[in-house]
C-alpha positions in Angstrom: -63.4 59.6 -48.0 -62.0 63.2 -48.1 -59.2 63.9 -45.9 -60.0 65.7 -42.4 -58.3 68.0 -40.4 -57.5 65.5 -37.3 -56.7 68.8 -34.6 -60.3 68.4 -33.2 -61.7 67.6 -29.5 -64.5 66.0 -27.7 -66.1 67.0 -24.2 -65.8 64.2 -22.0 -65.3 60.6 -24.5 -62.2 58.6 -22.8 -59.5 57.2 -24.4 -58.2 54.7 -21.7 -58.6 52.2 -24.8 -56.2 53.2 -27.0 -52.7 51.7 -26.3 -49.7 53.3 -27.2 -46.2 52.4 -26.8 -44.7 55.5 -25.2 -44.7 56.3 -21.6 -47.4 59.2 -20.7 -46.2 62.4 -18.4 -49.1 64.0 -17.2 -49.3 67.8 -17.0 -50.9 70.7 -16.5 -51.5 74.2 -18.2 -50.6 76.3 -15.0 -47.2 74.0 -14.7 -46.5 74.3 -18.0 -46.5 78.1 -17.8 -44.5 77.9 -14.7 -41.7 75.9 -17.0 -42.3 77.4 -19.7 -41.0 81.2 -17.9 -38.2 79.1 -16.3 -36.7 76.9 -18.9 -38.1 78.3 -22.7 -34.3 79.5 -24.6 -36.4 82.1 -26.5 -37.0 84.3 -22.9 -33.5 83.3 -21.9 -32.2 84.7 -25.3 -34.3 87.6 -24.4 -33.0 88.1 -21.0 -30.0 87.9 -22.3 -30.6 91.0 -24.6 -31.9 93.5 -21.8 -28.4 92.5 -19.8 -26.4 93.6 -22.3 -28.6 96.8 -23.0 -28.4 97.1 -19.0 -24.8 96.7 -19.3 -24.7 99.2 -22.2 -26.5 101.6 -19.8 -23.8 101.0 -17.0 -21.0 102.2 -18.8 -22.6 105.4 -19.3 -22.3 106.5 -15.6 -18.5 107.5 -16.6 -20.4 110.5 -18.0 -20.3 111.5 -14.2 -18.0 109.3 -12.3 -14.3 109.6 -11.8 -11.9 107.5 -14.3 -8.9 106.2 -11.5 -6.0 104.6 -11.7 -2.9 103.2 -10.1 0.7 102.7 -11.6 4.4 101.7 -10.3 6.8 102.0 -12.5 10.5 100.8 -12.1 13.2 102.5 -14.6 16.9 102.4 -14.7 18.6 104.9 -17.2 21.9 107.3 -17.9 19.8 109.9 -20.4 21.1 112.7 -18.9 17.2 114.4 -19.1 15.8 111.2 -17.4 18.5 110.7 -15.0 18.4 114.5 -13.9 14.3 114.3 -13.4 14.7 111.2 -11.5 17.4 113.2 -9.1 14.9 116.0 -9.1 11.3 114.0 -8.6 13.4 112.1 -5.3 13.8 115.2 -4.4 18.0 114.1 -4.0 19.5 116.9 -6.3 22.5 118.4 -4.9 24.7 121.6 -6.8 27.1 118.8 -7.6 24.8 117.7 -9.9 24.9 120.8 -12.1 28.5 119.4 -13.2 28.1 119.9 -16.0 30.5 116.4 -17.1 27.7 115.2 -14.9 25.0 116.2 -16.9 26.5 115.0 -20.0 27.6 112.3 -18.9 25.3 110.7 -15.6 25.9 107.9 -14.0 23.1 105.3 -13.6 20.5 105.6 -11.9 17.3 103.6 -10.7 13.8 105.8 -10.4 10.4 103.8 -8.6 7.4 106.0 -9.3 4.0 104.9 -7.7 0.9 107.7 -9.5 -2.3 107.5 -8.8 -4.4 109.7 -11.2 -8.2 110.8 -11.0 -10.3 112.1 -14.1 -13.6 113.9 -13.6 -16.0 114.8 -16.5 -17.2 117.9 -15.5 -19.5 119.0 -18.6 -20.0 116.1 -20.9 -23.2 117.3 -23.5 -23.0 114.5 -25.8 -21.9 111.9 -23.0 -25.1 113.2 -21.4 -27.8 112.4 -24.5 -25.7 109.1 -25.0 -26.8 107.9 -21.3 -30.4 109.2 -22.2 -30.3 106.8 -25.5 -28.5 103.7 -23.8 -31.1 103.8 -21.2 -34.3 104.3 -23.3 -32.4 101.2 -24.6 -32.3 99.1 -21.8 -36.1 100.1 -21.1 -36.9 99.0 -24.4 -35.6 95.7 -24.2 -37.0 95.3 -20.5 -40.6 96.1 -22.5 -39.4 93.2 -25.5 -38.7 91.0 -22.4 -41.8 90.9 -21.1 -43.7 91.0 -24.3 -41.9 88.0 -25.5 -43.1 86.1 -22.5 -47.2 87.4 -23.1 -46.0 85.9 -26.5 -44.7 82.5 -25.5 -47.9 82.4 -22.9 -50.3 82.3 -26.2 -48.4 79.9 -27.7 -48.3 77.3 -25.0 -52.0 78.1 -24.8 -52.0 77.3 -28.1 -50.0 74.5 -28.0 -51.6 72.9 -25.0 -54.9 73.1 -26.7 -53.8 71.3 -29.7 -52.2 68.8 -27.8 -55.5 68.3 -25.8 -57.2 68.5 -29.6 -54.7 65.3 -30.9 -56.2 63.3 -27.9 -59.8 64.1 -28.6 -59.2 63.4 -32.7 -58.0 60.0 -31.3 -61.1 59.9 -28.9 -63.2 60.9 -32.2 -61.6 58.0 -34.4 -61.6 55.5 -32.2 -65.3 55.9 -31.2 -65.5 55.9 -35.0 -63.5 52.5 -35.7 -65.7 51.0 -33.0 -68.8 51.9 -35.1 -67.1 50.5 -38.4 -66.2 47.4 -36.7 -69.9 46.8 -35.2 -71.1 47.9 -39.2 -68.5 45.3 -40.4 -69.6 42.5 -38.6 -73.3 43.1 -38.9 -72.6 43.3 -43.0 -70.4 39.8 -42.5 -73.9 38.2 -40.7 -75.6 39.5 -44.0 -73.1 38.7 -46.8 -73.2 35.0 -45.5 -77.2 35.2 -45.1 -77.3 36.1 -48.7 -79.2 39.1 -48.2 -75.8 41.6 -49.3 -73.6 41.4 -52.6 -70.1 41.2 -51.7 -69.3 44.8 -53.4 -70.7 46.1 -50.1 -68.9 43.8 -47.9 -65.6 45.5 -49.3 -67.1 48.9 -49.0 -67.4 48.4 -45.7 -64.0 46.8 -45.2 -62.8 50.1 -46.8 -64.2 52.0 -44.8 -62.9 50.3 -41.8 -59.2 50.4 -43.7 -59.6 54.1 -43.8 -60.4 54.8 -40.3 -57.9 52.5 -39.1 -55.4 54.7 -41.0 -56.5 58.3 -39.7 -56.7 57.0 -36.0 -52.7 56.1 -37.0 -52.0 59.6 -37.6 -53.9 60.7 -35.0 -51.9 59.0 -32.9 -48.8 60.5 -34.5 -50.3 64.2 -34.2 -50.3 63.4 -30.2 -46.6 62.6 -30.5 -45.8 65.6 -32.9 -48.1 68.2 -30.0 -46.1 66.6 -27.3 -42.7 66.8 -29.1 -43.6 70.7 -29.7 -44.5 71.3 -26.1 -41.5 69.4 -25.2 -39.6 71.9 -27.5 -41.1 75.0 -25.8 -40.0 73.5 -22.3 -37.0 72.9 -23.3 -37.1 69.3 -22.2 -36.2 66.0 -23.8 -39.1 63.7 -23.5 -37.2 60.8 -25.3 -40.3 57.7 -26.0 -42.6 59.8 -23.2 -45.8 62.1 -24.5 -47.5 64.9 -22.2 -50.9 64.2 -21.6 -53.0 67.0 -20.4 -54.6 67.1 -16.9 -57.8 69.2 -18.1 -60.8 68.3 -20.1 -60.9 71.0 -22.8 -63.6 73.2 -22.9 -65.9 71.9 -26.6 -68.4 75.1 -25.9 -67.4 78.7 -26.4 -67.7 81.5 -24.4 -68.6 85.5 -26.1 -66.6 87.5 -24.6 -66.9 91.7 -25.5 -63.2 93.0 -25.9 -61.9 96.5 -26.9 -60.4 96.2 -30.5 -58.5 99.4 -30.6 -55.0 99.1 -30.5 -53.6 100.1 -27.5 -50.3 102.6 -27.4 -49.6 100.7 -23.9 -49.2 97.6 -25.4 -45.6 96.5 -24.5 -44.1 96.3 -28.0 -45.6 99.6 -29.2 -43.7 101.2 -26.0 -40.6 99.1 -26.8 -40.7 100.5 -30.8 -41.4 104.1 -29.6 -38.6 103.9 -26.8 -36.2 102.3 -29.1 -36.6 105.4 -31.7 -36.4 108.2 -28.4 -32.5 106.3 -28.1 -32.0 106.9 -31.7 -33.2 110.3 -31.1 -30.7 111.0 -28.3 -27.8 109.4 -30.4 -28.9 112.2 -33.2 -28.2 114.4 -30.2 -25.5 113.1 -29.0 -23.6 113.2 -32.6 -24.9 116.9 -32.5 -23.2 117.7 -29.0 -19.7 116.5 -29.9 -19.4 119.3 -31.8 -19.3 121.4 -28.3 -16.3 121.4 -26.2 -15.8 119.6 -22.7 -14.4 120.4 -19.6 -12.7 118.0 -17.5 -10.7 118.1 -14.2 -7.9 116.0 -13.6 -5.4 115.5 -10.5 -2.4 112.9 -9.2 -0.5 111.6 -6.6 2.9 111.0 -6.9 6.0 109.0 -4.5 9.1 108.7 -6.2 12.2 106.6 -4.6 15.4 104.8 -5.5 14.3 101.5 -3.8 11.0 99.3 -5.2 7.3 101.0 -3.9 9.4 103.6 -1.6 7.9 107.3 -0.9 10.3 109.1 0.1 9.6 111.8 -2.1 5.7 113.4 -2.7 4.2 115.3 -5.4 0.7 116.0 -6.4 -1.1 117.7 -9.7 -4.7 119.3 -10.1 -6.1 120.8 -13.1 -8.7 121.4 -15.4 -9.4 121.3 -19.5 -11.2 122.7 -21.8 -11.0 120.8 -24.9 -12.7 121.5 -28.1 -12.4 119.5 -31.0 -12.5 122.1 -34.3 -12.2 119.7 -36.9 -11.4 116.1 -37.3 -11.7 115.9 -40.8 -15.7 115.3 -41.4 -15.6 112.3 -38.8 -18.2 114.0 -36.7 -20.2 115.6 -39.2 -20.6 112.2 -41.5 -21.5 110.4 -37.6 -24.1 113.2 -37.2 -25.6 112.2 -40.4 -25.7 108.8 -40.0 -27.1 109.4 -36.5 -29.9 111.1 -38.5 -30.6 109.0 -40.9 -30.5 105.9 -38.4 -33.3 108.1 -36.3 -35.4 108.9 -39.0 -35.3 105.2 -40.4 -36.2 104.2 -37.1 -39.7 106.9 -36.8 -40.8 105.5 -40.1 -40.4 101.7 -38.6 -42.2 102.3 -35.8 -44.7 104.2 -37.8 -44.8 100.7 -40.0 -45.1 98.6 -36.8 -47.9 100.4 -35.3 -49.7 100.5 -39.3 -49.1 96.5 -39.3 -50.3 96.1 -35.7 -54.1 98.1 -36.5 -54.3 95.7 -39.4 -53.4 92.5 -37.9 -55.8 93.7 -35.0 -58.6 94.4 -37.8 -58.3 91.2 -39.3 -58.5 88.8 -36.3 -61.9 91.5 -35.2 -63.0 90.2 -38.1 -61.5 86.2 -37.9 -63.8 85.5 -34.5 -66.5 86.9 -35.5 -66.5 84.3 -39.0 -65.6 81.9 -36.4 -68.2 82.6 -34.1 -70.5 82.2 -36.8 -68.7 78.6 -38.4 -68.9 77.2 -34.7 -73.0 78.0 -35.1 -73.4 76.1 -38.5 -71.0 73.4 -37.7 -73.0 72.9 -34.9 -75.9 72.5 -36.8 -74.5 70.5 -39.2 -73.5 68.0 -36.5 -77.0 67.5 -35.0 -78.7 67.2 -38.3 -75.7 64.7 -39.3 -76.2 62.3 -36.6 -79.9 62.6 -36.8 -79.6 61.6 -40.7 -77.4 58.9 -39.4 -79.5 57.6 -36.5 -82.6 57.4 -39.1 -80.4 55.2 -41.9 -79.0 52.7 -39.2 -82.8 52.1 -38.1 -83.8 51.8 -41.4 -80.7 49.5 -42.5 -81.4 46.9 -39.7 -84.7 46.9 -41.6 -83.6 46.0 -44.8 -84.5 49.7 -46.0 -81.8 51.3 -46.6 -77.9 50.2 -48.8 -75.0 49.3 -47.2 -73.7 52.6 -49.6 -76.1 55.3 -48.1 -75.0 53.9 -44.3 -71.8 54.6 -44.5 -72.0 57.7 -46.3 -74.3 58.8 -43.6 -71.6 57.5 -41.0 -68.7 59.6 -42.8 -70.9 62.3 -42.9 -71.6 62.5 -38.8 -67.9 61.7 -38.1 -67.0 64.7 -40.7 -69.3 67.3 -39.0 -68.3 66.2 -35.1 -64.8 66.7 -36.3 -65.6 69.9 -38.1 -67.6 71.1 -35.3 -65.0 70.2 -32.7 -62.0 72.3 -35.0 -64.5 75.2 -35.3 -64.4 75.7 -31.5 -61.0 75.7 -30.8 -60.3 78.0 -34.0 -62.5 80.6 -32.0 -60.9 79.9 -28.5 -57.7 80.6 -30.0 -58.5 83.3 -32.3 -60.2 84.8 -29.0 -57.1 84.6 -27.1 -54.7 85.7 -29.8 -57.5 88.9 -29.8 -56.4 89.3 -26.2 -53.0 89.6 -26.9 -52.9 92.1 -30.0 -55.2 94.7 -27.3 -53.5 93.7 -23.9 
């Protein structure tokens, strides 16, 4: 008999039969979205991402907030230049002091110094357009975020179908090994009546073999679905097996949806935001080249005993800084800059290209598979018809033991094939939704 895809369903045939050694969990498809967003590592990893672009973004405010800091420093010294501007900054010089043995030659003397000092950008240009591209950034990975959870939605839809597909194949097979065994004994009642040879007694007991065998690996394929959907979760389901709550759907709907590929789709926006932060690094590279003004101003005590403030001082300025030339540093990271920003234009340009194709080739995928599901179909009806007809005429003597049961494989195929062609569309019709949501 030639091999069959075992991922197939049936309506409403139950399985209560079938005994297997693991322990079943049930579970639904809204629950298992519900995990799925809480527990899945691949949207952790990807919420991970936008906090570090969001973090990225947050250091950029120093473009326009204040850099402070505090200091105490304790020194003991006899440098005459030290020693003196210790005297003067405690505000303890005397004329004595001008000695100049004394100046030569001071004697020790201890200096505390608590500073506070404030830095304010005031124009900034290229700290400006790096904010702009670390927060195009951070809205790009936002967009990935949430795209990689539409993504992981289709693939536990996916996955809870072919999970719900394993249990029908199993349904399927064991309705068949009933069949076989009901053929096997009625060929037994013959062979010993004399009426069949025993070449079709073991035709038949090779038949029987041979379903026995698929139902094993049917039963495996639920284990392997369960295992994935376990993975996706997140979850250890150690001997256990998810079983689904829901009947899956064996019909499929028509359903009229807008193949043109949308520019609001979530990763398009994330590709097209992700080159607008390359752009603003260009422009940022390009801005350094402009000076910078920044104001600046501290807050000094000064005593002779630890954290004193005796003495008080304060500083305020501004500079004007303008960096001429640093020796084709920021000229080869302008080009580079560049370069980085046009590579990235031509890879969204590629992503959106890849996108319209992918998007024209599952147009065209539901519609084959709207047509397979119709022939299937008919296959199936005229397959157990054919079937129903040979088993009548069998039990009349009309018919070979050979010709039943390749009428039998035959109806098993085509339910099977039918059953694969309908959740081939459903899928292909959902993965349609996803390339235009």
């Amino acid at each position: 008999m030639k091999k069959i895809n075992l991922i197939v369903l049936l309506g409403t045939i139950s399985i209560s039969a079938i005994s297997y050694s693991q322990d079943t969990l049930a579970i639904s498809k809204s629950e298992l979205l519900q995990k799925v967003s809480d527990k899945n590592l691949q949207i952790k990893i990807a919420n991970q991402e936008f906090k570090s672009a969001q973090a990225d973004y947050r250091q950029s405010n120093a473009v326009f907030l204040p850099n402070i800091t505090a200091s105490h420093t304790a020194i003991s010294t006899t440098n005459p230049l030290m020693a003196f501007g210790s005297k003067l900054n405690q505000e303890i010089l005397t004329a004595s002091d001008f000695d100049p043995n004394l100046l030569n030659n001071p004697n020790r003397i201890q200096n505390y110094a608590t500073k506070i000092e404030v830095l304010q950008p005031l124009i900034n240009v290229d700290g400006i357009y790096g904010r702009q591209a670390a927060k195009a950034k951070m809205n790009a990975f936002q967009l990935q975020t949430e795209r990689t959870k539409e993504y992981l939605e289709l693939e536990v839809n996916k996955s809870f179908m072919e999970l719900q597909l394993a249990y029908k194949a199993v349904a399927v097979l064991e309705k068949a090994n009933t069949t076989a065994d009901a053929n096997l004994k009625l060929i037994e009642n013959y062979f010993k009546q004399g009426i069949l040879q025993k070449t079709d007694l073991l035709s038949v007991q090779v038949r029987v073999n041979e379903i026995k065998n698929q139902l094993q690996y049917a039963i495996s394929n639920v284990q392997n679905a369960s295992d994935y959907l376990a993975f996706l979760l997140n979850e250890d389901l150690g001997d256990k097996v998810y079983k689904p709550t829901e009947a899956l759907e064996n019909t499929i709907a028509i359903q009229n949806i807008d193949t043109n590929l949308s520019e609001n789709r979530k990763d398009i926006q994330a590709m097209d935001l992700s080159t607008e932060a390359y752009q603003k690094m260009f422009l940022s590279s390009k801005m350094n080249f402009l000076p910078r003004l920044n104001a600046f101003g501290s807050y000094e005590l000064y005593d002779d005993s630890l954290f004193g403030t005796k003495a008080k001082g304060y500083t305020v300025g501004a500079q004007l800084s303008w960096n001429v030339f640093d020796g084709y540093k920021s000229i080869g990271k302008m080009e580079k800059a560049k370069a980085d920003f046009q590579k990235a234009e031509i890879e969204t340009q590629q992503y959106k290209a890849k996108s319209q194709l992918e998007l024209n080739k599952t147009t065209r995928q539901i519609k084959d598979a709207e047509n397979k599901v119709n022939l299937s179909k008919l296959d199936l009806e005229q397959s157990q018809e054919a079937y129903r007809i040979r088993s009548n005429r069998f039990t009349q003597g009309l018919e070979k033991t050979t010709d039943l049961l390749q009428a039998e494989t035959q109806m098993f195929k085509k339910e099977l094939e039918y059953l694969q062609a309908v959740f081939e569309y459903n899928y292909t019709q959902q993965y349609l939704q996803f390339l235009t949501k």
